[in-house]
N, C-alpha and C positions, 0 to 999 in steps of 0.2 A: 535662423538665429536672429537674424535683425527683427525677425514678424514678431519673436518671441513667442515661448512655450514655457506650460505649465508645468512644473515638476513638485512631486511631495517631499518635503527635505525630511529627513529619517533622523529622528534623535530620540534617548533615551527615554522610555517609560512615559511618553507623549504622545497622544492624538498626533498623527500625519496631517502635516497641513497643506495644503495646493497651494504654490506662489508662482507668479509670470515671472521669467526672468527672460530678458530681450538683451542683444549686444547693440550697443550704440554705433551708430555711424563714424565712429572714428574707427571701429574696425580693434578698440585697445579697451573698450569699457564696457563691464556686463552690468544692468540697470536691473535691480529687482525690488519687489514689494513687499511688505509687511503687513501684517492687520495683529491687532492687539484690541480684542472686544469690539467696539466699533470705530476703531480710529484706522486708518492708513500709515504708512513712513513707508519713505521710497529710500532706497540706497542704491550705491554704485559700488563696485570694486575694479580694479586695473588688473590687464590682463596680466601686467608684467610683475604681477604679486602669485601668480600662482607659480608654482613649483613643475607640477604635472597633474596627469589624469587618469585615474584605475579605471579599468572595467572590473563589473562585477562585483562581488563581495571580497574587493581587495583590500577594505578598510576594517578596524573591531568594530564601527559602529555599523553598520553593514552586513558582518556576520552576526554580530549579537541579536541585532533589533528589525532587519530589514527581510528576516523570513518571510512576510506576507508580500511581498512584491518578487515575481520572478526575476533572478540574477541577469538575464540579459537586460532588461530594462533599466539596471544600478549601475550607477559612476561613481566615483567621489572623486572632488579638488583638493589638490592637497597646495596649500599656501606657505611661502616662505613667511621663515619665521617662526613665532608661536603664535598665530592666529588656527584654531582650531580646524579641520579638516569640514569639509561639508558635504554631505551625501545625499544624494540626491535619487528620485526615482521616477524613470518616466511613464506617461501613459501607454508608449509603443516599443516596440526593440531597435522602430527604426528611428524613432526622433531620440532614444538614445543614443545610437550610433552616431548620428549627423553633430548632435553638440560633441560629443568624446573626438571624431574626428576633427571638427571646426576646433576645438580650443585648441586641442592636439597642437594643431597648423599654426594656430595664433601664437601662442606660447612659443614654438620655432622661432615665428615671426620677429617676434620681442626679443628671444636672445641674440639675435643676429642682428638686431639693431642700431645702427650707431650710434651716436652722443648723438649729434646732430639731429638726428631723428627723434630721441629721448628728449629732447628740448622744445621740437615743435610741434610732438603731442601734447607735451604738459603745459606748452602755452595755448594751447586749442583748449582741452581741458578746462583752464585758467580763464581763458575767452568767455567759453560756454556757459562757466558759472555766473560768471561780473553780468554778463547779456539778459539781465532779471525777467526780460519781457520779450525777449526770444524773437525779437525782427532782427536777427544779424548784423543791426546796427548800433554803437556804443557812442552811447551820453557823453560828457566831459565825468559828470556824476557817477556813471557806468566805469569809469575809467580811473576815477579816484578811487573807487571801490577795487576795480584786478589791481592795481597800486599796492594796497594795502594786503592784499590776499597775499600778492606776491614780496611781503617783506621791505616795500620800500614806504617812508616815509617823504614824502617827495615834496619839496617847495611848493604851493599853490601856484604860484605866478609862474614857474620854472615849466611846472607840467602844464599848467592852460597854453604858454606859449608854445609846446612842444605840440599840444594839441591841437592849436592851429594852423602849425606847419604844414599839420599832414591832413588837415580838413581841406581838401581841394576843390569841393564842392561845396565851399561854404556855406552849410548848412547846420552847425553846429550838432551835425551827425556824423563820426566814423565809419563809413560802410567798407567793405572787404577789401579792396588794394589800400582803403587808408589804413588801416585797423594794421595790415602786414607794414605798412612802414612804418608806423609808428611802435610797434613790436621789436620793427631792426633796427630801430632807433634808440630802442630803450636795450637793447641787448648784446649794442658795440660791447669790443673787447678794446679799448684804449692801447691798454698794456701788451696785446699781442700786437696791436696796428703799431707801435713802436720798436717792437722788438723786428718785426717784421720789414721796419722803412732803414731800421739801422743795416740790415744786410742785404734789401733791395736799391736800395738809393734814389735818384728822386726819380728815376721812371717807374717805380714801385710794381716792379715785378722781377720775381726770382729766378736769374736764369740755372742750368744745369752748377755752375761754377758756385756761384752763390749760395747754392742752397746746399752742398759740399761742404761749404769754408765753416754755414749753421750746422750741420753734423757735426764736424770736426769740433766747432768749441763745446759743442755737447756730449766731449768723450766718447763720441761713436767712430768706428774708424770706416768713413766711407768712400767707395768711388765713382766717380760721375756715372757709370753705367747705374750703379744704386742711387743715385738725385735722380737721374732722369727717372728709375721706374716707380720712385715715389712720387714722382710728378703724376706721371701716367696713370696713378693709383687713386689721388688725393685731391687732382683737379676735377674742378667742377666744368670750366668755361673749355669747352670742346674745343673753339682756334687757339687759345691759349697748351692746352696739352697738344694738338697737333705741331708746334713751335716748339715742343719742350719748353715751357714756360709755368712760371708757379705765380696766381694770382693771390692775396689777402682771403679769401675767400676759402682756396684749397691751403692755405697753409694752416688755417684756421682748424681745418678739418685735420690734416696731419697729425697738427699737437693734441685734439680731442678724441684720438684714434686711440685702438692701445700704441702704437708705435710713441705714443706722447706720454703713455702711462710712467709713475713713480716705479712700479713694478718691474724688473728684468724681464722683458719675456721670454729670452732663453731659458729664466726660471721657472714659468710658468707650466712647463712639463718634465716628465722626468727626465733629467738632468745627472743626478746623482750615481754613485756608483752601488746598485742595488745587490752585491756578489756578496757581502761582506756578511758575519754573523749577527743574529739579531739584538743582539746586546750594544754592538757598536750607533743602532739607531733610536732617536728621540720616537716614541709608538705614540700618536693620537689616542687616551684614555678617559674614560666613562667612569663614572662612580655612581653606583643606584637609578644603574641602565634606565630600567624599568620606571619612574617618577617623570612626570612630567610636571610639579612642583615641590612644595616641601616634605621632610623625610618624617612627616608626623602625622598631616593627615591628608596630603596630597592621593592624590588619586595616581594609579598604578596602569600603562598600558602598553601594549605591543604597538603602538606606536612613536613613543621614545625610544624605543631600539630601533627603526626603523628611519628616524629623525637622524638620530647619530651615524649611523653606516652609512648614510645618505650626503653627511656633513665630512665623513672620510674616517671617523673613528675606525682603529683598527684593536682595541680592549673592551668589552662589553662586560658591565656586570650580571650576576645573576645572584640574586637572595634565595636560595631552595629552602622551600619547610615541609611539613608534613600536611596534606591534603587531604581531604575524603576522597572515597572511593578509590585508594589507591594511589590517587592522581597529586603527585608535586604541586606545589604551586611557588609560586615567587611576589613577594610584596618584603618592607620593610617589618622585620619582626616585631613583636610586642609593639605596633603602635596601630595608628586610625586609616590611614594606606590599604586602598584596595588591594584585593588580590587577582592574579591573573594567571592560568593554567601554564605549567613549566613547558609542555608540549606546544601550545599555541604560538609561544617565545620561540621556540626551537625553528618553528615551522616559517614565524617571521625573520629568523634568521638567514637559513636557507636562501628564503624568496629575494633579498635584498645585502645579503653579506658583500657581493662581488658587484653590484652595479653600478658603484661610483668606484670602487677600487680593487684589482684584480689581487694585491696584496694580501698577504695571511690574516685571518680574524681570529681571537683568541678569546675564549669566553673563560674568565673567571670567575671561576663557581665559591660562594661563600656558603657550602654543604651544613644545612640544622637536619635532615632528613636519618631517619633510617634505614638499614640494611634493605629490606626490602622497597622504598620509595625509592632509593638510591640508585639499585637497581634498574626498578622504574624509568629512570633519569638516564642512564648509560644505555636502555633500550631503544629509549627517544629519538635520540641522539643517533647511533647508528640506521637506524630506520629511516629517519628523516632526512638527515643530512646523506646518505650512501659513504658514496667516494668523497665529497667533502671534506670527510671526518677525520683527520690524522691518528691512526690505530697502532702503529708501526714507524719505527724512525728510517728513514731515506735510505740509510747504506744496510738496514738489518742490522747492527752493531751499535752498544753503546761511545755517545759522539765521543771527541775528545771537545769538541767546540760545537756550538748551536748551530745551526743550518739558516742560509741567506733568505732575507722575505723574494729572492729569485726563486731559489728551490723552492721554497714553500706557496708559491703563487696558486689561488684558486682553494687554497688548503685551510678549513677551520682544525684549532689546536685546543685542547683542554685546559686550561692552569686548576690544578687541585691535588690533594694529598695522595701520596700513591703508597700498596702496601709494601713493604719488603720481598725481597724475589723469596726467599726461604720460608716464610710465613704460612700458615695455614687460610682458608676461606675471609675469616675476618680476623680484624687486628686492632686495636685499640690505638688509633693514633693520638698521640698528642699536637693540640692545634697551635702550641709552641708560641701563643699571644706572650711578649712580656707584659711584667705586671703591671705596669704605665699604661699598655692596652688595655690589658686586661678591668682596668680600674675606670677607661671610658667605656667599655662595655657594660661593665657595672651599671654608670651614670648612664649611661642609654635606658637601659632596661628597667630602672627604676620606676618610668613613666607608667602607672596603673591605668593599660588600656588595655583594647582588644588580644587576646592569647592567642596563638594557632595553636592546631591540635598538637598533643603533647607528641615529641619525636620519643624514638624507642631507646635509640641511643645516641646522638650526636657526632659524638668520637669517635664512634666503628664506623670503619670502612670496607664497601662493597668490593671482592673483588674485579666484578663487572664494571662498576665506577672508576676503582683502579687502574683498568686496564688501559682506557681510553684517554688516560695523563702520559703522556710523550716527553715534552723537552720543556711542559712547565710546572714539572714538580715542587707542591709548594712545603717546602721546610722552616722548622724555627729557626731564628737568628739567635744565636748565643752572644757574638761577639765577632768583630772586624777580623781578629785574628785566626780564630777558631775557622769564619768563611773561605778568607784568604788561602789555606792551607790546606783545607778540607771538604769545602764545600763542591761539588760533580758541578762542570757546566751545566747539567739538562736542571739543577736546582735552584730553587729560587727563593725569597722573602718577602716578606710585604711591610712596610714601616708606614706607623701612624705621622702626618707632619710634623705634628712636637719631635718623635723621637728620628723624622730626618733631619729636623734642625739641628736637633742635639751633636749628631753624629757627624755634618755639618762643620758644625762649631769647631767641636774636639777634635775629630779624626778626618778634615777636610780632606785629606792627599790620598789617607786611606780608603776610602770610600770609595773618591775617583777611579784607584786599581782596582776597585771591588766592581765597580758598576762596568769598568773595561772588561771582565770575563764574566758577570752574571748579570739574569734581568731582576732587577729591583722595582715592586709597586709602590708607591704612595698613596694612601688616601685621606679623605679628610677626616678632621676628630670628628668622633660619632654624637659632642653635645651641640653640633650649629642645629637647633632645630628649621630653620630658615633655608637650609639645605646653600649655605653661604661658603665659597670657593675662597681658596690661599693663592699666595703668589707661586705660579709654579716654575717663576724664573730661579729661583733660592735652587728647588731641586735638577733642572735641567744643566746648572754653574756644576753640579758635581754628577753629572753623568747620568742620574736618573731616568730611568728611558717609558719607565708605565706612571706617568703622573697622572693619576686621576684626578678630573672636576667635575662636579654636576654640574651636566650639561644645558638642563631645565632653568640653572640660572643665568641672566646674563649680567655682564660686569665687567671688570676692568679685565678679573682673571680669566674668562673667555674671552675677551679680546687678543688678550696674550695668546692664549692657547690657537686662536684661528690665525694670527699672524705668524706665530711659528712654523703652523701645518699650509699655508698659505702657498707655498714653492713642493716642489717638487710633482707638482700634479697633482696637488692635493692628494695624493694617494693613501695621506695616515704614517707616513714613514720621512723619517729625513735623517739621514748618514750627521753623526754629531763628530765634532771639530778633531781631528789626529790629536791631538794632547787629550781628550777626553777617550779615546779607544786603546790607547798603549798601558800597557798593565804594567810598565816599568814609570807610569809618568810623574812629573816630578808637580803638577799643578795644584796647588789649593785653593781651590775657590774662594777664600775668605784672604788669603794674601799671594792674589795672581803675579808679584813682581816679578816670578820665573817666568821664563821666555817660552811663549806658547809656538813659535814655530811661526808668526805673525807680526809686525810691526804696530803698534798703534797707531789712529789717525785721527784727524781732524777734520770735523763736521761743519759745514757753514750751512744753515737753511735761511735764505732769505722768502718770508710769508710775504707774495706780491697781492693777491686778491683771494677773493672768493664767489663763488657764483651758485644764485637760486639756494640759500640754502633754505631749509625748511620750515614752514610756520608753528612757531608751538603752542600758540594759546589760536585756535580755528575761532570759538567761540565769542573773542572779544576782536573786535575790528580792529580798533586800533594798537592792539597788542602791535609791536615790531620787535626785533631781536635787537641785544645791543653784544654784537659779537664779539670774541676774540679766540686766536691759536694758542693753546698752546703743545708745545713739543715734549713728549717725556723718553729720557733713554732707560730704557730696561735690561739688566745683565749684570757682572760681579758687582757685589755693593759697591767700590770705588767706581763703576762708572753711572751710577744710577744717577739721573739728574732731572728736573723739568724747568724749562723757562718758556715764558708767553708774552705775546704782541701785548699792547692797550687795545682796550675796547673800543671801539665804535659805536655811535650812538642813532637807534635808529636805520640800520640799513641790516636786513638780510639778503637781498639779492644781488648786488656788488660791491660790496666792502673793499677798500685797499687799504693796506696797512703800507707795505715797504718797507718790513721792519726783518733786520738779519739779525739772526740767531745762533752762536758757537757752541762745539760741544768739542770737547777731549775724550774719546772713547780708547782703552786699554786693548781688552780685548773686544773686539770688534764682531768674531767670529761668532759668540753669545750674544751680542745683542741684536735688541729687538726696537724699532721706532716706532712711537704710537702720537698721530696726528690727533687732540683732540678739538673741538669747536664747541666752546661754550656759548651761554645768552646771559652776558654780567647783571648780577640783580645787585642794588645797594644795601636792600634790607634782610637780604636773606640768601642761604645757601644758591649759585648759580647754576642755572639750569642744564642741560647733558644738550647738544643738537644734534652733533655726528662726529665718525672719526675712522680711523683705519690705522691698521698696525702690520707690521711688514719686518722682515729680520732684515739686519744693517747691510749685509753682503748683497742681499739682493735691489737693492735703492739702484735706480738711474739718475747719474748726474746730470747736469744743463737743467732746462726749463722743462718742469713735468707738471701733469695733474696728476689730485689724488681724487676718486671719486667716493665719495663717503659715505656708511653706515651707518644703520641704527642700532640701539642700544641692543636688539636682538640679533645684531648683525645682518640685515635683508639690504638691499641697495637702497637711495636717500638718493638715484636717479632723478633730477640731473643735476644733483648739489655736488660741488666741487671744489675744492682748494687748488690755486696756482701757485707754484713756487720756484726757485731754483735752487739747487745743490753740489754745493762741492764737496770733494771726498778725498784726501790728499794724506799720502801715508807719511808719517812723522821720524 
């Protein structure tokens, strides 16, 4: 891998073209080439941006395009984020093996890496770029320039003197021990070296005691047997851990551990009580599975369901129409949206339903097909998935109540119309849309594009299709009261946002009891051509548990959404608050004063610094960020709130603000904290840098970092906010 090897990268309806791609000697960056006519471009990518590694034709672009290369010679990367997937194909079986193994390994490598080490790759990295002329040794010039990469606008006189400190060799050249100290010079933590001298004292180190009394004011309840084995864990200076002894150095490393994370880590796995039925929990939801951009003429693939399972979705969509040759297919109706075979979906399912989450997966079928495609669809389905496929409910017996994502582990579930037991073969069901729906269906379909082939009948239902709908039978909604009274647990609805808001509004308390005994979807209105997500804090306030968002887009409401799914293991499942599961409960979302079984509390975040955050304009040198925090609470509209620090001018890579921040949260249990970091502009909209969102219950007090996200949600490694937090019930 370091000699580098040729491989053909495999893309659609294009000459294969041969590029070198070599890994760099840091063991974390893959280097490869480009040619465009007769020019060159060289890129880099980092290892800790890819996801994983397929063998074979695990990828659509792979099986679609990559028949002329033997499958043992094919990988594909598959990269976090939405950066596209890359396929590759080698000249041997075995130099494809040796890279599928090596990243394999790397990739490991990177996840198991510490802050620590995430810090002093990106400043090697950072090194290696400024180093224009590549003798390992850095100019003062060399050195204003990583300055500037790295976000600081720095004094002229401030940095040449800092430069001279560490030019030992007075040579007005940095070579390698200077280069490292003047790196640890620029990359003190001030604010931890104090926090640190306040509970070491002036022999500035932390004994077993010491570093106890630091637990304890950080709401942790610890005992010296636990300070010593975090010593023994976090120390770096080997006489210092044989003393039980904590230097500046390992404490350092402690707080940039997860043990230091904003995050619970008790939360961080399952945690929850998974026995309960599936209506009592918030379901991780997909709307227009299938799209990997907009719902008009974005392109369609089995690798956005694939994206999502992977992300812990546990609701996938499917748009079924009628196909040639028999064969289903799924894209967005009447518009410009590829399409892609129902079967191929299926089969992506299968491969990947259960890899990131051993929880139930539910595919929601939005049935245009005919009787016999229908069919088709229900054959798929049992064929492919086998035992997967939930055909039959758990006791043999209509439930009285839905069955636990425990019981259902390992288990894919149908959601779609099912016939009546008395019925004959087919049955004209009605798809039960109100006319509000019915009227954005309208305005969808007005767009004069692409047709699919005409269905036979839309409204009849297979009995085969039938069969394979379990416990999510999809029913009209008439009305709150009509449900309430009427409606079987195994039944369910689906509400457009307007008409959950509505419902909401009016019938907030009723709703709540509705969503305590059945699973209720949401989707979005069908006119965002932009394929543009709602807030789905509004629906989750009243129990909503299938809140679907396109997932293709990113934004404030997939942040929400990943912060909610965030705990529990990310498994796609999180048990919603006791007043939200009692079907006797007395809560309205829209006027929460009733007693939720909870105290409210009081929020203090003091925003102490920030570190390395990321460059946004690469292109202009002198670009720097002019940062600030700010805090937004999410959950009933009475607690909704955002306040933010003053900007900074000129500094991304250690900003201190020092600036505390209050909040008065109601219910607490709902909400959700979203860190965001903007770049203040004076003359126009400010720019996005990072951020991280996390539900309120889960927050650790004392002094944490946040480690922050991009707008795609991928890590923004080793950008970081420091802060402290108190959380104090009222």
């Amino acid at each position: 891998m370091l000699k580098g090897t040729p491989f053909w990268k495999v893309k659609a309806h294009q000459p294969q073209k041969q590029r070198l791609y070599r890994l760099q000697e840091d063991g974390m960056t893959i280097w490869f080439e480009t040619r465009f006519k007769k020019a060159y471009s060289k890129h880099v990518f980092s290892i800790l941006h890819i996801e994983s590694v397929r063998e074979g034709y695990q990828s659509e672009g792979l099986r679609k395009f990559g028949s002329s290369f033997p499958e043992e010679q094919c990988f594909t990367i598959v990269f976090r984020g939405k950066r596209k997937n890359l396929d590759l194909a080698a000249r041997t079986v075995d130099e494809a093996q040796r890279w599928v193994r090596g990243l394999t390994k790397l990739v490991a490598r990177g996840d198991a890496m510490s802050q620590r080490e995430k810090l002093e790759h990106w400043i090697h990295d950072i090194l290696h770029q400024a180093d224009k002329n590549k003798d390992n040794k850095m100019s003062f010039k060399e050195i204003k320039n990583m300055l500037r990469m790295i976000n600081i606008d720095m004094n002229d006189i401030y940095a040449y003197r800092l430069f001279k400190e560490c030019d030992r060799s007075n040579n007005d050249r940095l070579e390698e021990y200077e280069i490292e100290e003047f790196c640890t010079r620029l990359m003190a933590r001030p604010e931890l070296e104090e926090i640190f001298r306040h509970y070491s004292g002036e022999d500035c180190v932390l004994s077993p005691e010491e570093l106890q009394e630091f637990l304890r004011d950080q709401g942790e309840e610890a005992s010296l047997q636990q300070a010593r084995d975090i010593i023994q864990t976090y120390e770096l200076n080997e006489k210092a851990r044989q003393h039980h002894l904590m230097m500046l150095d390992g404490f350092m490393m402690y707080l940039l551990s997860s043990a230091g994370n904003i995050l619970n880590q008790a939360h961080a796995g399952i945690y929850q009580d998974m026995s309960q039925p599936l209506c009592h929990y918030f379901i991780s939801s997909s709307h227009n599975t299938y799209l990997t951009d907009n719902q008009i003429g974005g392109p369609s693939s089995t690798e956005a369901y694939i994206r999502a399972l992977m992300k812990g979705c546990r609701c996938v969509e499917l748009d079924c129409w009628e196909g040639s040759n028999g064969e289903p297919i799924i894209y967005h109706g009447h518009t410009l949206t590829s399409k892609i075979l129902f079967r191929d979906v299926i089969e992506s399912i299968r491969d990947y339903a259960f890899k990131h989450s051993s929880y139930p997966v539910i595919l929601s079928l939005e049935n245009h097909c005919g009787p016999e495609q229908q069919s088709k669809m229900a054959q798929h389905m049992k064929t492919i998935l086998g035992d997967m496929l939930l055909t039959q409910p758990l006791d043999g017996d209509t439930p009285k109540q839905l069955p636990s994502p425990e019981q259902l582990k390992w288990k894919i579930l149908v959601k779609g119309k099912k016939l009546s037991e008395d019925k004959s073969n087919l049955e004209k069901v009605s798809d039960g849309n109100p006319e509000e729906e019915m009227q954005e269906e309208v305005d969808e379909k007005s767009i004069q594009e692409i047709k699919p082939l005409p269905a036979k009948d839309a409204v009849q239902i297979s009995q085969e299709l039938s069969d394979v709908v379990v416990y999510c039978q999809a029913v009209p909604f008439k009305s709150l009261s009509q449900a309430l009274h009427h409606q079987q647990p195994t039944e369910m609805s689906s509400f457009s946002e307007r008409k959950a808001r509505k419902l909401i509004k009016e019938s907030g308390n009723h709703f709540v009891r509705y969503n305590a005994r059945h699973l209720s979807r949401i989707y979005p209105l069908g006119l965002k051509m932009n394929s543009s997500n709602y807030n789905p804090q509004e629906m989750w306030n009243a129990g909503c548990q299938l809140v679907t968002l396109n997932f293709q887009t990113p934004g404030v409401e997939m942040d929400l959404n990943d912060g909610r799914f965030l705990v529990n293991g990310c498994c796609g499942y999180v048990l919603k608050p006791a007043f939200l599961r009692n079907s006797q409960s007395t809560f309205d979302p829209e006027a929460p004063s009733r007693r939720t079984g909870q105290r409210p509390v009081a929020l203090t975040i003091k925003v102490i610094t920030a570190q390395q955050l990321p460059k946004l304009n690469k292109e202009k040198k002198s670009s720097i960020v002019d940062p600030f925090v700010r805090i937004e609470i999410y959950g009933v509209p009475v607690d909704c709130c955002k306040k933010q620090t003053e900007y900074l001018l000129n500094n991304g890579f250690n900003p201190r603000w020092n600036e505390t921040l209050t909040f008065q949260v109601r219910v607490p249990e709902l909400a959700l904290v979203r860190f965001v970091v903007e770049d203040y502009d004076t003359t126009s909209s400010n720019d996005f840098v990072g951020q991280f969102t996390l539900p309120l219950p889960s927050l650790k007090e004392g002094y944490r970092h946040i480690h922050l996200l991009s707008r795609d949600g991928t890590s923004l490694s080793p950008a970081t906010l420091f802060v402290h937090i108190k959380y104090k019930k009222m």
